[in-house]
Backbone as JSON Lines, residues from 0, in Angstrom:
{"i":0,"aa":"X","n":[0.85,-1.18,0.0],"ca":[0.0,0.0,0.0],"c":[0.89,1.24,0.0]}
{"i":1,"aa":"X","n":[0.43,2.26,-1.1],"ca":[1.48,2.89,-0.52],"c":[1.24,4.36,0.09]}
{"i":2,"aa":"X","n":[2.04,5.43,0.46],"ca":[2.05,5.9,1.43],"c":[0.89,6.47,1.83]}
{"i":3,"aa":"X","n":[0.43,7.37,0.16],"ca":[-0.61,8.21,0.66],"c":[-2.17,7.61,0.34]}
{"i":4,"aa":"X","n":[-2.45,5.95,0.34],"ca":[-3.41,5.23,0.42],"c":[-3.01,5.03,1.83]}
{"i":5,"aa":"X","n":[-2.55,4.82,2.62],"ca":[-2.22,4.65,4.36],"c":[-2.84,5.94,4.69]}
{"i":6,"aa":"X","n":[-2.2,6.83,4.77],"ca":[-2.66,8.56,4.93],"c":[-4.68,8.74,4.67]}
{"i":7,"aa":"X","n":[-4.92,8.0,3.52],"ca":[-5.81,8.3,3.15],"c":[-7.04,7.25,4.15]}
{"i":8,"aa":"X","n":[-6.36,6.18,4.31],"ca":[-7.4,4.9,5.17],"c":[-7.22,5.84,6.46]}
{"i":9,"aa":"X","n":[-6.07,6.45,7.16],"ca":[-5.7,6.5,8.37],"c":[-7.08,7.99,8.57]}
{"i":10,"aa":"X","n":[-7.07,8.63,7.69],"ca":[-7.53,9.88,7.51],"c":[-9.47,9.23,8.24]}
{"i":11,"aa":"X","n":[-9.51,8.26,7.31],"ca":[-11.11,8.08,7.57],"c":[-11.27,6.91,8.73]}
{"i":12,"aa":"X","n":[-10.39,6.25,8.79],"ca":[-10.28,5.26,9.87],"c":[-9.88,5.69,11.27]}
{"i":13,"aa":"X","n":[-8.87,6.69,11.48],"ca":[-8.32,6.78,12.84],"c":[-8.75,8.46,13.27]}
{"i":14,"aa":"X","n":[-9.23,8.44,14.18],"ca":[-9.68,9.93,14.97],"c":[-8.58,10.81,14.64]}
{"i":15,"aa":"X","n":[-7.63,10.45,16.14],"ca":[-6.16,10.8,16.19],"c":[-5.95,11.59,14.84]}
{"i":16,"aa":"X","n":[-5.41,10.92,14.17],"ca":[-4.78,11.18,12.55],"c":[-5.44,12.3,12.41]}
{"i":17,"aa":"X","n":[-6.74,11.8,11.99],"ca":[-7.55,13.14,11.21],"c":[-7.34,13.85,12.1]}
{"i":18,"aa":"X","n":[-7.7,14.48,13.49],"ca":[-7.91,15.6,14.06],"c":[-6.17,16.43,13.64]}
{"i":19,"aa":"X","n":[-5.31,15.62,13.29],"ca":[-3.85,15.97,13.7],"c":[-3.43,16.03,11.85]}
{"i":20,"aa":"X","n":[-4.46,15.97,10.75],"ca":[-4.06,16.09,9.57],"c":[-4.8,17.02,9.19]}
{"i":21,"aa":"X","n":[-6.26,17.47,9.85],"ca":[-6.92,18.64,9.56],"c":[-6.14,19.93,10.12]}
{"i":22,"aa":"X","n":[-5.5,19.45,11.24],"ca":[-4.51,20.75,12.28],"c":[-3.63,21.14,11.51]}
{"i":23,"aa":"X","n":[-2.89,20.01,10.63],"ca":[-1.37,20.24,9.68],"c":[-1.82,21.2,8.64]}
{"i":24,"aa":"X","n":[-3.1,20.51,7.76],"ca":[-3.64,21.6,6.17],"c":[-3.46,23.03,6.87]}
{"i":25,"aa":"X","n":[-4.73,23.23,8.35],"ca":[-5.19,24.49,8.22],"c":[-3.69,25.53,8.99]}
{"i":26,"aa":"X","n":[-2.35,24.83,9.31],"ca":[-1.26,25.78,9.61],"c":[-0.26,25.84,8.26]}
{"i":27,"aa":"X","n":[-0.7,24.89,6.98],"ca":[-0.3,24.69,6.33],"c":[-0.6,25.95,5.46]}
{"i":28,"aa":"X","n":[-2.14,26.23,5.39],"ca":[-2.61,27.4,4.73],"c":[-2.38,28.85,5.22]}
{"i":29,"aa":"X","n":[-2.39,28.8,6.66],"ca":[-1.67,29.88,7.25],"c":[-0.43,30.29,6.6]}
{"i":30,"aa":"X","n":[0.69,28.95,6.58],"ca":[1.94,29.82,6.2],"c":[1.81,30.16,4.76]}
{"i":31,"aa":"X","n":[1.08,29.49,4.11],"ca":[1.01,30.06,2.45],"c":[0.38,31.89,2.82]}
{"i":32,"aa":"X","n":[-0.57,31.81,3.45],"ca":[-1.01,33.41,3.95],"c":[0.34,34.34,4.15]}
{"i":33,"aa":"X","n":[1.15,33.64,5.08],"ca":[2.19,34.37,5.31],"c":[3.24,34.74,4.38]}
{"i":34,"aa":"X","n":[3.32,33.06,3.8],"ca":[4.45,33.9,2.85],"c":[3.92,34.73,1.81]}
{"i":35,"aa":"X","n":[2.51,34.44,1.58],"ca":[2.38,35.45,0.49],"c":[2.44,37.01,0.35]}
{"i":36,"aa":"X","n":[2.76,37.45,1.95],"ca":[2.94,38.65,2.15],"c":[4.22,38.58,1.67]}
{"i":37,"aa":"X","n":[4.29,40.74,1.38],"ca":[5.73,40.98,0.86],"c":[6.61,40.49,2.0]}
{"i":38,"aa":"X","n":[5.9,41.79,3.39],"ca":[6.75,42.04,4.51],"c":[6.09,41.29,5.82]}
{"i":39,"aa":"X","n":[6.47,40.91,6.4],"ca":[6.03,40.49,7.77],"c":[6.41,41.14,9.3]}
{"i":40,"aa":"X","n":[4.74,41.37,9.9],"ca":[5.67,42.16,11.42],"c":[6.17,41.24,11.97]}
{"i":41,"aa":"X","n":[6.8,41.68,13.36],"ca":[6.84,40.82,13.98],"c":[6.46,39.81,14.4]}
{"i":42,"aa":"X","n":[5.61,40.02,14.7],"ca":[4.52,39.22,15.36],"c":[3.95,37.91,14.42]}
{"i":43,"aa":"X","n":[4.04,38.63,13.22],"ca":[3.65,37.66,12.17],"c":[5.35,36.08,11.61]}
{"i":44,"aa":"X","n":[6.38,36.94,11.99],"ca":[7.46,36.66,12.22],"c":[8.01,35.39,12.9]}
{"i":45,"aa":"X","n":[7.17,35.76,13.98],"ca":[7.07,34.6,15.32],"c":[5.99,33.67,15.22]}
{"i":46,"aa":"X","n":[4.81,34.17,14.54],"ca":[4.2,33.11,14.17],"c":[4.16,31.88,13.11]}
{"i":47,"aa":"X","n":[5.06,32.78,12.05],"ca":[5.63,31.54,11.33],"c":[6.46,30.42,11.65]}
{"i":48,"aa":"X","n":[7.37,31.13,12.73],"ca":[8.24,30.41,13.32],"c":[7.58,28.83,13.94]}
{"i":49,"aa":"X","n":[6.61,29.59,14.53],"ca":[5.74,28.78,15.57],"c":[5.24,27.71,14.94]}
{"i":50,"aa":"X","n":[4.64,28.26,13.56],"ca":[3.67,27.11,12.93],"c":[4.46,25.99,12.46]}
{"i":51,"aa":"X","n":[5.62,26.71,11.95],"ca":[6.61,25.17,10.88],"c":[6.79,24.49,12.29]}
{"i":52,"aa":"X","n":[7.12,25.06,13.55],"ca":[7.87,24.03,14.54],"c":[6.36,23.11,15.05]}
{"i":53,"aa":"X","n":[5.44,23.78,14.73],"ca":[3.54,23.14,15.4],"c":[3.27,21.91,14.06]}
{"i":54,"aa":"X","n":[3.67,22.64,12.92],"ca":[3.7,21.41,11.58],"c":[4.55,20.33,11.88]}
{"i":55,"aa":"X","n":[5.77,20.85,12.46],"ca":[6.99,19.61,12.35],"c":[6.02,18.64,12.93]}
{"i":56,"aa":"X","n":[6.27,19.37,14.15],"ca":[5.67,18.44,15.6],"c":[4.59,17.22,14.95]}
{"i":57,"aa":"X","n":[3.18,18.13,14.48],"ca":[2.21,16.89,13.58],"c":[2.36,16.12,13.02]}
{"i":58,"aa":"X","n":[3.47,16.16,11.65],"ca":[3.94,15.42,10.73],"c":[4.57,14.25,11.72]}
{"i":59,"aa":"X","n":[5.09,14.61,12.37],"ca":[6.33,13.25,13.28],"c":[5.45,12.59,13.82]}
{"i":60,"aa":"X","n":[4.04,13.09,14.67],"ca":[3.08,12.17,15.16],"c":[2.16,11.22,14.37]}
{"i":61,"aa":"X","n":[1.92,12.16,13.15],"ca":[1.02,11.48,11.91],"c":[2.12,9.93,11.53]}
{"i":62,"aa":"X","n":[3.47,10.68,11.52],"ca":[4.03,9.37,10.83],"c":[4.36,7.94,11.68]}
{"i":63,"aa":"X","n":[4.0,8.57,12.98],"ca":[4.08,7.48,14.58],"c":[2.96,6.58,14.22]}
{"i":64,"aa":"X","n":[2.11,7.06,13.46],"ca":[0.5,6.25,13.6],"c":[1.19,5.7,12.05]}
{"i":65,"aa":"X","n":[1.48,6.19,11.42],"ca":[1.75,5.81,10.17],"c":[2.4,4.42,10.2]}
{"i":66,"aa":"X","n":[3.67,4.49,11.27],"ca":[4.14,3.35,11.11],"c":[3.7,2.14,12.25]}
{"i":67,"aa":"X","n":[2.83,2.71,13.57],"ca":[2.02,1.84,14.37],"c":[1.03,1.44,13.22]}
{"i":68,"aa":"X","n":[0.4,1.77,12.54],"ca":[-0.4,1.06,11.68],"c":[-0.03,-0.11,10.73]}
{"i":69,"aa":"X","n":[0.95,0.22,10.16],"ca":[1.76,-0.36,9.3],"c":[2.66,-1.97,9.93]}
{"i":70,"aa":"X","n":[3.05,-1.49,11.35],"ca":[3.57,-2.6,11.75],"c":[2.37,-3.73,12.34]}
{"i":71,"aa":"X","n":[1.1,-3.49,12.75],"ca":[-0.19,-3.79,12.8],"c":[-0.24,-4.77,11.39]}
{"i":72,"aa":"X","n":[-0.41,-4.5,10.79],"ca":[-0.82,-4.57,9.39],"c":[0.41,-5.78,8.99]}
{"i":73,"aa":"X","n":[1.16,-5.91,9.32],"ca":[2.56,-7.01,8.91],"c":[2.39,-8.15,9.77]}
């Protein structure tokens, strides 16, 4: 199976996941907001910061279930 058919079962099958793949899109769309600005305040600055390190964080948990599922599955 591959990755993003896992992603996609995990999406409709597992709570967890989804609540933590809907969280990733909507900081995902944030930073497209951001970068699409020329200039950024501060504030906006620190929040980018915030989000890639709030994205990292999701992605590493999404892929914890990714591979608890996967080793399930073997």
């Amino acid at each position: 199976m591959a990755s993003s058919e896992v992603h996609a079962a995990l999406r409709e099958q597992d709570e967890e996941f989804r609540h933590l793949s809907e969280k990733h899109r909507s900081f995902e769309a944030r930073l497209k907001e951001l970068q699409g600005k020329l200039f950024l305040t501060e504030e906006e600055k620190i929040e980018e910061v915030n989000l890639k390190k709030l994205k990292l964080n999701l992605k590493d948990r999404m892929e914890a279930i990714v591979r608890r599922h996967l080793e399930v599955r073997t």
